[in-house]
N, C-alpha and C positions, 0 to 999 in steps of 0.2 A: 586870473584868466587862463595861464599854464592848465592848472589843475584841472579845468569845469575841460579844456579844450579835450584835455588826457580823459576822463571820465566820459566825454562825450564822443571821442571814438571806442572807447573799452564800450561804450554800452551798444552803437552802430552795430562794431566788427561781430560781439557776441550775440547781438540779434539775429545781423545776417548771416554769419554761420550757421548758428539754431534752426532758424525759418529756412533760409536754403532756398531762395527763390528760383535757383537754378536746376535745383532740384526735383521742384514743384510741377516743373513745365512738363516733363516727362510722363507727371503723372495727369495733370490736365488737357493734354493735347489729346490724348485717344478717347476723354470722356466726352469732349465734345466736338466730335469730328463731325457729328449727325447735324449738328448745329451751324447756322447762318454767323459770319463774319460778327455780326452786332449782339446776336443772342449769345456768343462766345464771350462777348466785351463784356454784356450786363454780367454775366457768370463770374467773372474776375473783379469786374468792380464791385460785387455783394460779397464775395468772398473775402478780399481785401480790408472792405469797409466792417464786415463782421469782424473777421479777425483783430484788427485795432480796437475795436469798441471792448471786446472782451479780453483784452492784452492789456489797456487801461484800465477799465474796472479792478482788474486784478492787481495793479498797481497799486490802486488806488484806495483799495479797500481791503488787499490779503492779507496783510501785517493783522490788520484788524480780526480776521478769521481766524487765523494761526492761532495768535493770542487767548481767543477764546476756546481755544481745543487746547491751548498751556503748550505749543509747539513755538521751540525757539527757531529763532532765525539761524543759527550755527548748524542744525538738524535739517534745517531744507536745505545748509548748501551742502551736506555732506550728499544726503539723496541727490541734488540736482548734480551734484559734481558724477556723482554713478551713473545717472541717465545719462548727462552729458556725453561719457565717458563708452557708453554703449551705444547710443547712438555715431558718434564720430568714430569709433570702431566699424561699424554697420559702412558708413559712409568711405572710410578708408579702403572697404574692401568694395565700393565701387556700387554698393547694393542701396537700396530703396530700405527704411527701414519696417520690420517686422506688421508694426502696427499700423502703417501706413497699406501697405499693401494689402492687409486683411480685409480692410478698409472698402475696398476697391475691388473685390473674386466677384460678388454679384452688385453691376451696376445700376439693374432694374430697383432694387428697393431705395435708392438714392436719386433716382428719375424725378420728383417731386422738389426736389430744392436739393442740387448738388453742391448750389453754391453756401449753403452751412454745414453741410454734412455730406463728402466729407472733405472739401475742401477745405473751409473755415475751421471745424474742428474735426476732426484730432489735425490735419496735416498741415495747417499753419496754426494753430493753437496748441500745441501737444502739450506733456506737464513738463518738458523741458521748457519751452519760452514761457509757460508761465512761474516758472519756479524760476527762472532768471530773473523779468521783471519786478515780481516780488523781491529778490536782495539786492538788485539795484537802485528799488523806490525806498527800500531801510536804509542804504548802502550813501544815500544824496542828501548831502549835509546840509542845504539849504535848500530856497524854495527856485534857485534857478538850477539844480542838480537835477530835481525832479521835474522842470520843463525842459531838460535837456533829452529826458528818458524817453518822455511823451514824442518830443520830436525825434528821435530814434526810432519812435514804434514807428513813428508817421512816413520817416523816412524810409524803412525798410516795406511798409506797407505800396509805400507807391512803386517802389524800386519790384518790388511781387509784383503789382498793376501790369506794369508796363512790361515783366519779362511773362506772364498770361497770354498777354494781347500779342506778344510776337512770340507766341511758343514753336509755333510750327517753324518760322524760321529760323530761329534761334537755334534748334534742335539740328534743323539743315545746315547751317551755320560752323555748329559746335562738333557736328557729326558723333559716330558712337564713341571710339575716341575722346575728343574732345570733352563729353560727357561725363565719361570716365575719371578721365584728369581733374577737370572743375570739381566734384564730387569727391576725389583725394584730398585735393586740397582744403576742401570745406571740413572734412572728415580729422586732421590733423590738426586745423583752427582750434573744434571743439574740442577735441584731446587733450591741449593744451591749457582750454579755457577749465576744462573738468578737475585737472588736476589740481590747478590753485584754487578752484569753488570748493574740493574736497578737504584739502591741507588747510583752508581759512577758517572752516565749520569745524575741523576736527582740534585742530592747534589749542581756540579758548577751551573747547571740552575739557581735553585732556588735562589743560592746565588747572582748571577748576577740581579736577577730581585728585591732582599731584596736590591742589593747596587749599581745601574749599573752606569757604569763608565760617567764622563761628558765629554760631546762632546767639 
């Protein structure tokens, strides 16, 4: 029970660092400022509900991808520990990251369904949280490690919902300041989480290539 408790904050803490729903608001609040109290809610809850849907699938079935492209699992945490590691860099210094913002110069072509593009993907789906969930869902030694996962997407999904829905205040709240801070500290989480997703992918490498097995 220790273990799944430990595992099932490691996979929370690194979700919601990842996703950043604190993050998020900053970026959702000026898209739909034009927008009615309720058409602002449906936005967050499609957003939300995508993102989960495509957070699980990938759970669910990436191992199974990987595999057939002969991609080990030790090779996405190296990558994911770099993204990680540039992103929470990005976030350290207090900024929006790169591809998120690009995201978002022209709002007009995203006017059609903001809430899966670009909400839903790239800025709560990036290939950080999905290159997380995939070594969490290899990473869950039984069948209640991997309903711990799901309930982590679910959890940080709703915990997004609900910081959407009070963006505007939130923001008043938090002030720029504030902002700022939260956004360090999220920024430093992932820095942390990067570097053991890097040293864990790189460690068996290395070690297989110091002793590789005879044919």
């Amino acid at each position: 029970m220790h273990e799944l408790s430990e595992f099932a904050l490691l996979c929370f803490t690194s979700l919601f660092a990842m996703i950043n729903p604190f993050g998020v608001a900053p970026v959702f609040q000026p898209m739909t400022t034009d927008m009615t109290h309720q058409q602002s809610r449906q936005v967050a809850l499609k957003a939300s509900l995508t993102a989960f849907v495509i957070l699980v699938i990938f759970a669910l079935v990436g191992k199974f991808i990987f595999d057939f492209f002969a991609v080990s699992v030790n090779s996405l945490r190296i990558v994911g520990g770099v993204i990680f590691f540039l992103l929470g860099y990005e976030l350290l210094q207090a900024k929006l990251s790169r591809m998120k913002t690009d995201q978002i110069d022209d709002l007009d072509s995203y006017s059609n369904d903001i809430a899966i593009t670009p909400l839903a993907i790239p800025i709560l789906c990036g290939p950080g949280a999905i290159a997380n969930v995939i070594i969490f869902m290899h990473d869950g030694e039984t069948f209640w490690h991997k309903l711990v996962l799901i309930g982590a997407i679910a959890a940080v999904m709703i915990i997004n919902y609900l910081g959407l829905v009070g963006a505007s205040r939130l923001l008043r709240f938090l002030g720029d300041s504030g902002n700022k801070v939260m956004m360090r500290i999220m920024g430093l989480i992932v820095m942390v989480i990067a570097v053991e997703f890097f040293f864990s992918g790189l460690t068996p490498i290395v070690q297989e290539m110091l002793h590789p097995k005879l044919m």
